[in-house]
N, C-alpha and C positions, 0 to 999 in steps of 0.2 A: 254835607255830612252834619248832622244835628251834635250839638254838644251833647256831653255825657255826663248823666246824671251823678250830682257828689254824692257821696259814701265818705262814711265814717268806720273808722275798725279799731280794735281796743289795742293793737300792738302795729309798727309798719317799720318794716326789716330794709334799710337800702345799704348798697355795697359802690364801690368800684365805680367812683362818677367821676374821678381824674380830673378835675378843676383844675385849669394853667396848661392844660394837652389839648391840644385843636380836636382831638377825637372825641373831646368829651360831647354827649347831647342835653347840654345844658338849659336848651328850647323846650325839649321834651319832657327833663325832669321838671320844670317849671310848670308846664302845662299839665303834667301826672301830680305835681301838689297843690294844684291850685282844685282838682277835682278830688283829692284823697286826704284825709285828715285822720289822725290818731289818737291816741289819750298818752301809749307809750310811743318814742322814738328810736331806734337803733341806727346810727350810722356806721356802719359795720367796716370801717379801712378804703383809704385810698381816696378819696374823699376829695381831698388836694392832694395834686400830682410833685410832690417837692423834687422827684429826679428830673422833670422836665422844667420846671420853673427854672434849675440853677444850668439846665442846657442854653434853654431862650425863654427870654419873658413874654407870656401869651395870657395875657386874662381883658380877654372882653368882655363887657355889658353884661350880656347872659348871665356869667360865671358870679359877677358881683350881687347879681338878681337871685341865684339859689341860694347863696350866702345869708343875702336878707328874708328872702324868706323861711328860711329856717329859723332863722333871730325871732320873726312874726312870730313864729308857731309856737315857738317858745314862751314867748310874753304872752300870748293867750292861754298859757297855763299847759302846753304837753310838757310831758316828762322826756328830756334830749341827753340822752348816750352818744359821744362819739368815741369810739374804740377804733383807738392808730393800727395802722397799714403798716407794709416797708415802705410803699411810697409816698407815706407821710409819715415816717416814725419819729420826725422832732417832736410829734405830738404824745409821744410816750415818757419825756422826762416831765407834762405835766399831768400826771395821774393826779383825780381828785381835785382839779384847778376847776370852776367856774368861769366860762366864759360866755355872755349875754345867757346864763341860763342851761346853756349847753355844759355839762361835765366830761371831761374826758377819762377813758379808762383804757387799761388792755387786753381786758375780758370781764364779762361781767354774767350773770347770773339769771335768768329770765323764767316767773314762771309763769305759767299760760292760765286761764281760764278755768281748766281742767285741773290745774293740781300737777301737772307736768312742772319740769327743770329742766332748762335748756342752754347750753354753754354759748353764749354768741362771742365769737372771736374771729379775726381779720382772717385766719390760716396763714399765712407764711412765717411762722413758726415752725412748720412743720413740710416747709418748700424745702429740700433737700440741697438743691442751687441758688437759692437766695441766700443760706447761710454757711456752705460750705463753699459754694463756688461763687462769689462775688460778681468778680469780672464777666464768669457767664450769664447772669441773671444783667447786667447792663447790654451786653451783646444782643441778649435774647430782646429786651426793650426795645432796641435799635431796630431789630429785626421788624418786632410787634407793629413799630413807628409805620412801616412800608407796608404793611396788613391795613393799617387802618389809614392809609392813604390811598391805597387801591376799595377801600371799604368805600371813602367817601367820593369816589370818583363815580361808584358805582351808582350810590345813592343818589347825584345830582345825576345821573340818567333818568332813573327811575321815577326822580321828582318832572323833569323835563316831560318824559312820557304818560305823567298823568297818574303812575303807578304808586302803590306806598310803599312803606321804607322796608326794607330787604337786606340784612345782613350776610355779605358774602364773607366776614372772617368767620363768624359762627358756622354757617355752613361750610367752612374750611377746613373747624378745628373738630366737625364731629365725622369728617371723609378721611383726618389721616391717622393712621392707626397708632403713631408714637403716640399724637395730643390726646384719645382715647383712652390709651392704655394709661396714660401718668394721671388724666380724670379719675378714674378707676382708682388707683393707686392713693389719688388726694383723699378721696372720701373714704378708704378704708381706715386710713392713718387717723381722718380726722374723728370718724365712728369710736376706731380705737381711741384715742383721746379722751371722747363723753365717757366710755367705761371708766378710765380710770379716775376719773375725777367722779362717779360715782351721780351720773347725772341722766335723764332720760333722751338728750338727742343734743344736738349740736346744730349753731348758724352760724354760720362763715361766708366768706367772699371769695375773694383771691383770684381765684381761675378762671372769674367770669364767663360760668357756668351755670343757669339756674338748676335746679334740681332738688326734689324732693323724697327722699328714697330711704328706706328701713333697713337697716342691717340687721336682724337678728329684733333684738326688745330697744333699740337705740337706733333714731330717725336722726337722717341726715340729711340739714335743710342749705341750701346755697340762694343766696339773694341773685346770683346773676352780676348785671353790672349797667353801668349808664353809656358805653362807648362804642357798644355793640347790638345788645339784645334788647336793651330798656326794659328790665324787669326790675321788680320787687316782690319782698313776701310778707302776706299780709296775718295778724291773727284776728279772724272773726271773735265774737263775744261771747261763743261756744267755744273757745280756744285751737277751734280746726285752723290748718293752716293752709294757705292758698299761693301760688304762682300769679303774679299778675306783670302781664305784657304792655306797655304802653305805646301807642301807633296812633295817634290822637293827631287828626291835620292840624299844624299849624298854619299858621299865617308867615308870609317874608318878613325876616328877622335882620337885625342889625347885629349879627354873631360876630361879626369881624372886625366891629371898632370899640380897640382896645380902650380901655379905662386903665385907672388908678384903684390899685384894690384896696380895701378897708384896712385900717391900722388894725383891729382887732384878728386879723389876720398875717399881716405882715410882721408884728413887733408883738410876736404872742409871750418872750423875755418879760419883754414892760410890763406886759398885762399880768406875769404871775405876779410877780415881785409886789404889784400893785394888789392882785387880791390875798395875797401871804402877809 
């Protein structure tokens, strides 16, 4: 398979890359930045998995590798949004903090090429069991944990038989009718949302789901996720907005031997106090 040509896009939307979760595909997202580049940045929630980090400590090589290159991306001049998750929400008491470049926020304002306004926010705000039922949204985690180990079990067949990468949760979560119907339910809520804030569409994460879809005069855009589907959304320079799927052969990777993660990350306290 011939490499693929780089591209540049004026905005580039990622979600749901769960850094410190073995589920994350950290190979993949590396291999999708190293051929995609943007002017704007949105990291759209969950980014770092903080409920899995304080189960077990899991960050190898890979994980310290998107880390850095986003730092890159930075220093060579994009514009980097990261807008906190629930499974990174420590990143929400530093609204406005600088870090290598990188600002953090909890929603922020986007407008397109065209003249459009676009709300980009993580969604679980608006998860009904993440902030009313606690203890169910860590159950449902747990659960997710066994989805995405029978995901990866699947995947090393696939990889054995010559085949590409093939998501069995995603083909799981659009066969059962509950995960459907609460899809459905997400992206109304979150539709509703852009209205009231008086805006023309909404980008969100959460469900790891991609999806690009119109309600009414207000578009409802979802990045997808990195644990599953390997998507992002991109904005062209004509402010159109696109799905992109990453499935890029890598090469054998050393995903599995853990490292020491970056103090810019572990001791993000220090770092405010330092830039305040």
């Amino acid at each position: 398979m011939s490499d693929p040509e780089p591209r540049t896009f004026r905005a580039l939307f990622i979600s749901d890359v769960h850094l410190g979760s073995k589920a994350a595909k950290a190979d993949f997202l590396i291999d999708f930045l190293r051929y995609h580049d943007a002017e704007i940045i949105y990291l759209v929630g969950d980014i770092v998995d903080g409920w899995r980090l304080r189960r077990s400590w899991h960050w190898p090589q890979s994980h310290n590798d998107v880390v850095q290159k986003l730092l890159r991306k930075a220093r060579k001049g994009a514009s980097i949004t990261y807008i906190a998750g629930n499974h990174d929400e420590f990143a929400r008491q530093f609204q406005g903090v600088h870090f290598g470049g990188i600002v953090v926020a909890d929603r922020a304002i986007h407008e397109t090429a065209d003249g459009r306004r676009l709300l980009v926010i993580h969604g679980d705000q608006f998860d009904t069991v993440v902030h009313n039922q606690r203890w169910l949204a860590y159950l449902g985690d747990y659960a997710y944990d066994t989805a995405m180990l029978i995901n990866r079990v699947v995947t090393k067949l696939r990889h054995l038989l010559g085949l590409p990468y093939w998501s069995f949760s995603s083909w799981a979560k659009v066969k059962v009718k509950k995960a459907v119907n609460f899809i459905g339910s997400f992206q109304t809520v979150l539709s509703e949302e852009a209205r009231r804030s008086h805006v023309d569409g909404v980008i969100c994460g959460h469900i790891h789901h991609a999806a690009i879809e119109n309600y009414g005069e207000v578009q409802y855009i979802n990045t997808g996720d990195w644990v599953e589907s390997c998507t992002a959304v991109v904005e062209h320079f004509d402010g159109r907005m696109e799905i992109l799927t990453w499935a890029h052969v890598l090469p054998e990777s050393s995903a599995d031997a853990d490292v020491l993660v970056p103090v810019d990350i572990i001791d993000l306290k220090g770092r405010a106090a330092q830039a305040a």
